[in-house]
Each structure stands twice: as C-alpha cells, then as structure tokens.
N, C-alpha and C positions, 0 to 999 in steps of 0.2 A: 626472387621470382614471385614472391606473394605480396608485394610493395600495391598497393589498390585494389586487392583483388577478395573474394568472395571466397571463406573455407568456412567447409560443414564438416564436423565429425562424429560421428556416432558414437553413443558410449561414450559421449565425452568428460565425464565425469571419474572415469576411471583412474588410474595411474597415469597409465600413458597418457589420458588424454589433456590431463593439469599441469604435465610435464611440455605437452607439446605446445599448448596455449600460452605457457609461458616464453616456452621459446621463442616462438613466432611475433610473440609481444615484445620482445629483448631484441632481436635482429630485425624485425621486418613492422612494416606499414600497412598493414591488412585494412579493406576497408569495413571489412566484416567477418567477426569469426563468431558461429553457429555452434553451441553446443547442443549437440541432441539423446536425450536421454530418459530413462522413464521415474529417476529418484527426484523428486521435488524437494525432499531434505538438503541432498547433496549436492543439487542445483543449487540450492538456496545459500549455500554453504560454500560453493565453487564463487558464487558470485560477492562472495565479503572479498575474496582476496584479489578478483581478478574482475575489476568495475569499469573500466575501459569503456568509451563510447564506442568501440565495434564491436564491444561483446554484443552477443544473443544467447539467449534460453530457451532452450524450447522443449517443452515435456512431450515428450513421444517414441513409441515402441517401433522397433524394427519391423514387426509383423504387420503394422499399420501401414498400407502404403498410401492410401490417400495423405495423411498426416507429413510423410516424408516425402510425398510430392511438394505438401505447402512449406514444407522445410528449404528444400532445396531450390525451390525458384530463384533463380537470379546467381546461384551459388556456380564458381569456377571452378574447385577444386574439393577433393572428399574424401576423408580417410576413414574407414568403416573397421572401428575399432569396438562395433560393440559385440558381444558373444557369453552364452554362458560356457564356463571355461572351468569348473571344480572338475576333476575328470572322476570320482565317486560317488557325486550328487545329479552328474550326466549317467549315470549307470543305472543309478536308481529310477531315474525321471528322463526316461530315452527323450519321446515325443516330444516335452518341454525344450529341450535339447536341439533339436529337428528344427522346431518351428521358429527355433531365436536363429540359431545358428546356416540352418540352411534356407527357409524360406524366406525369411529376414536376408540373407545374403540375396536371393532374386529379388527382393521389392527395393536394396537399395539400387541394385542394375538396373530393374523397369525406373524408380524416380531418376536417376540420372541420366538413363536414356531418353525421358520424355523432360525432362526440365536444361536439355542443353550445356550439363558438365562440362569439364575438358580434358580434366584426368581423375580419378578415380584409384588410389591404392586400399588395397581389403591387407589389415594385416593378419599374419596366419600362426601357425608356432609348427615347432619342431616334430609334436602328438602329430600331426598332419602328414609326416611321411612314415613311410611301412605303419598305418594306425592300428595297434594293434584295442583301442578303448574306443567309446561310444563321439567323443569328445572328439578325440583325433580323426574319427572316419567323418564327423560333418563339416571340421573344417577342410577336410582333403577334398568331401564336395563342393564347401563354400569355393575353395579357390579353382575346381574347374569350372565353375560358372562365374567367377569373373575372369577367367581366362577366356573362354569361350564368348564370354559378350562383346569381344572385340570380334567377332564375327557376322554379330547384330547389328551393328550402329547404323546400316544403314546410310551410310553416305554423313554421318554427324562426324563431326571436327570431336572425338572423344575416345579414350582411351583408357582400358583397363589393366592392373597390373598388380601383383600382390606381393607383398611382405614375408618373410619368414623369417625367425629368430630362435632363441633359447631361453631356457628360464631370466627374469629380470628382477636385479637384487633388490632393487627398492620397493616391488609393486605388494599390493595387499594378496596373500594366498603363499607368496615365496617365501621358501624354506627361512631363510635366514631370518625375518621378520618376527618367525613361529619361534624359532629357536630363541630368541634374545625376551621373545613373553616368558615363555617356560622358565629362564633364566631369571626374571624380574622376580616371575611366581616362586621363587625359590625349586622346581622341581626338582629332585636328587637324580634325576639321568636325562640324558638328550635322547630321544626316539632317533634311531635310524633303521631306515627299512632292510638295508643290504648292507654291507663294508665294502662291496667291488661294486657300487652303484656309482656311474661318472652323469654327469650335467653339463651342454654349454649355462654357461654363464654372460650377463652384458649389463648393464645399468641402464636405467630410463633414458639418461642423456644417450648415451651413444644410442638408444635404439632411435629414441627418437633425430635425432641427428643422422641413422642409416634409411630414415624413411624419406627425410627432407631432400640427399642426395637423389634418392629414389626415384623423387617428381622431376630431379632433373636429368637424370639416366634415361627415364621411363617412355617407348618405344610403343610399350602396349603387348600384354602375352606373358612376358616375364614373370618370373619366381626368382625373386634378390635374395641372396640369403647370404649374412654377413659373413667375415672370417672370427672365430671369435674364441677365445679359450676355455678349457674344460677345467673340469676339477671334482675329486672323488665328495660325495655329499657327508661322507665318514671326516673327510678333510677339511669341509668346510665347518664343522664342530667343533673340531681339534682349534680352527685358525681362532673362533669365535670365542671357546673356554675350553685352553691347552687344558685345564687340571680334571674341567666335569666328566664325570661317568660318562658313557654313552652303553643304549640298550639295542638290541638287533630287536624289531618287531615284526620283520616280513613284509613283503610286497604288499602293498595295498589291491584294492580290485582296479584291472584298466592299467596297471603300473608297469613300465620299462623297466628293464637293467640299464638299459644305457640308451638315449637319444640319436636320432639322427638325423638330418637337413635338406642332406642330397642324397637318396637312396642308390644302391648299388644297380636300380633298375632303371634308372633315368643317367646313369652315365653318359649313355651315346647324346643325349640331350643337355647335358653340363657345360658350360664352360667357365674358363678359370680366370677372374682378373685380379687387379693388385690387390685389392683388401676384401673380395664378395664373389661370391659365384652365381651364376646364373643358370635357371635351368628354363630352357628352351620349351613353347608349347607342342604337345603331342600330337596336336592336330593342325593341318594348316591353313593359312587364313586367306582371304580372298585378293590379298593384297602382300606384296612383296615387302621381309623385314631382315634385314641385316643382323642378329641379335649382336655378332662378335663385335660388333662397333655399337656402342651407344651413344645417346643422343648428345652426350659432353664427346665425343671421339674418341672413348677408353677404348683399346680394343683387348676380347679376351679369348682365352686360345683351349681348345678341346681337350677335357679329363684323361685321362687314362682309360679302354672299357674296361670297366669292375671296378671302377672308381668309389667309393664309399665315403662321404663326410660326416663321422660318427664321433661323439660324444670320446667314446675310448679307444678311439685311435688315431684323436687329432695330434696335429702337432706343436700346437699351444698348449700352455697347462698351466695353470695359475698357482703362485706361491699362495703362502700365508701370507706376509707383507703386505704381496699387491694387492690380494682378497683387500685386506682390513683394509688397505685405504680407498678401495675403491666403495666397499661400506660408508664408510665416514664422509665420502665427496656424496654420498648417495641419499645422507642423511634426510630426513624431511622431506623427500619425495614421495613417499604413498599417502 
C-alpha cells in the first residue's frame, strides 16, 4: 500500500523510526519517505545508512507547526513517532514534557488536517493506560486528540488512529540494552527495581510490522493494541546472565508494578481479534463506523465486562530461550 506514495514520520530518527524506513525500503516503492526530526547529528548519521533517492530530511520540532506544515505538503501517510518518553526526566521537566508530547501531538493533527494526509497513526505505549506518571498521562491525552480529530476533518478523505504496545527490546532506553552495558562495564549486580515486576515485551520488527498492518486495518478512531507476551523483568536478567548477582533497588518515580494496554475500564469498548485488540472510541463520531469489521474484513468480537489486558495476567509469557533469541534477531536495531 505504500508502493508511490508519500510517508512522513516524526521522530524519525529514533528506534522505531530506522526500523521502520528500513522496512518500507525492503518491501515497498515509496516515492518519498520524510524524516522529521530535531537531531542534525542523527540525521546526519540516519542518512550514511539509508541514502535512497526518496529519502528526506528535515530538521524540525513537533512544537513547530508552520515547519511541519512545510514537512508535510504533498505527504499521504504519517506515523508520529516522536515523544519525550524517559518517564523520570518527564517528572522532573512536566511542561517540557506537555509541549513535545501533547501540543506537538495537535500541530501534527492541525498540519495533516490542512496539508491533505490520508491516514495518520500516532504511536502510544502502554504508560498510556490507567497513567499513573507524567509521561503516561500526555500520551493518554496525545491519543484522545488523535482520536478525536477524526471528528474535525471536515469532510477531508483523512483518518486518524493510534498505536499502542509494550516495552521494545531493541530500542535505546530498554531494559535489556542497560543491562548488557552494565554487563560490558563489568558491574558486580544487575539493578532490578521489584522481583514481581512483569512487562509486555515485542521487538522493533514486529512492532513496526503491527503498525504497517494498522494502515491497513485502519478505520479511523481506533486503539490497536497488539497480543504480545509478558515476562517478569527479575527474569529477563536471569535469561540475559543465569550466574550475575541481581540487586532490589525499588521503584523508580512514575513506576508501575506491572503494565497494562486495555484497562478494565474500557472493556465495554474492547474488542477481541486473532492477534490484537481494539479498543473502540469513547465518543461518537458524526459518521457511522463498524469497528468489529476492519478494513481487511477481520472481524473481532466483544471482551468480557471487567476485562483486563495486563502485563501479569496475560496469557503469553516468554521463556528464557525465546527471550534470547528474539534479542539476537533484534540485534543492531537501536
């Protein structure tokens, strides 16, 4: 579906976003893919590996929207991947926080509402539901304002709809990453903050491959949120060095015991397909939407009430084995 066609994405300098550029480079024909970002290093640095005549570069801030107007001209499709996301460095620096994460999320709705988008995915994380950190409460507003802009359009051929996942093994900030420095650095123990602390888990590829099906899912309103498995972060140590120490340090500030995706209070709004669930907008839109059929024909069928898709009570759970090799496939991604 991206074979001549125009993608922008925000933040694309990040994990996912070098992840996703490659892919779309390996499967598809794009005739232009837009990276937008505010690191000129990384930029600079994005473009030794990825030199392609549809690449673009473009140095620009979320908060900027005339900037992300001249970004987006002409652009079909737009994954707004960029976000400040340490959820301790959000605690300390709210407002910095606010103005990437949530004002930044309206100016890329106003640029795609006035530059003629077609579809629009913001992706979200799992901090986003029940938030109990600074972190999680802006992206749970970012994604009711791209939820909600499917209310705006105004009669435009455009559609908004967002992403939700779990921690991602290969990205810069994740656990595992930290843990194999420490490792390098010889440290005598692994920090772990709890021993009953669970985590979804998923790799660049699958997530980025669960956003690609997404554009083709994608209705407009929706919250995709993958089926994906857990594993105690005490275990993901153990899988990484069965012999090293590991130390209890306590909760960080902003910090869960354990994740969740589809809260217990969006059940009646859940539904359930073969690999993803969908959670239904809270409000409704001025135009009739089928969510239980998507736009491939999957159709998916209503939770349980009190339904709960949490971290420590999935029913996926990741061995050691799988862990390590889904590391190793994961290798060279961040």
């Amino acid at each position: 579906m991206f074979d001549g066609k125009n993608l922008l994405i925000t933040g694309g300098t990040g994990s996912f976003g070098k992840k996703f550029v490659q892919t779309l480079l390996e499967r598809y024909r794009p005739n232009k893919i837009i990276v937008y970002s505010r690191d000129e290093l990384k930029q600079y640095e994005m473009a030794q590996r990825f030199s392609d005549d549809c690449m673009r570069y473009f140095i620009g801030d979320v908060r900027d929207l005339p900037r992300l107007e001249k970004a987006m001209n002409g652009v079909d499709y737009v994954v707004h991947a960029a976000a400040l996301k340490h959820v301790p460095i959000a605690e300390y620096n709210p407002m910095e926080c606010i103005k990437t994460n949530i004002m930044g999320a309206q100016n890329v709705i106003d640029a795609a509402l006035k530059c003629g988008v077609e579809k629009v995915i913001a992706l979200s994380t799992d901090k986003a539901a029940n938030p109990i950190n600074l972190y999680g409460a802006t992206k749970l507003a970012s994604d009711k304002l791209f939820v909600a802009a499917n209310n705006i359009t105004g009669g435009r051929n455009i559609t908004f709809s967002v992403v939700r996942y779990g921690n991602v093994m290969g990205s810069r900030g994740s656990v595992i990453p930290f843990f194999n420095k420490l490792l390098r650095e010889g440290a005598p123990e692994l920090p772990i903050t709890d021993a009953r602390m669970t985590r979804f888990w998923i790799t660049l590829q699958e997530g980025v491959d669960f956003v690609i099906r997404s554009f083709e899912r994608m209705q407009g309103g929706e919250t995709f949120v993958p089926k994906i498995p857990s594993m105690k972060v005490i275990d993901v140590a153990r899988a990484i060095a069965p012999d090293h120490p590991q130390k209890i340090i306590g909760i960080r500030p902003g910090e869960k015991m354990h994740e969740v995706m589809c809260p217990e209070d969006d059940s009646h709004l859940t539904l359930e397909f073969d690999d993803h669930f969908v959670i239904r907008p809270t409000i409704q839109f001025s135009h009739s939407v089928d969510f239980a059929r998507n736009a491939l024909g999957e159709r998916g069928v209503p939770v349980e009430i009190g339904f709960e898709y949490s971290s420590n009570r999935n029913d996926r759970w990741l061995e050691a084995e799988e862990l390590l090799e889904k590391i190793a496939h994961s290798e060279g991604d961040a």
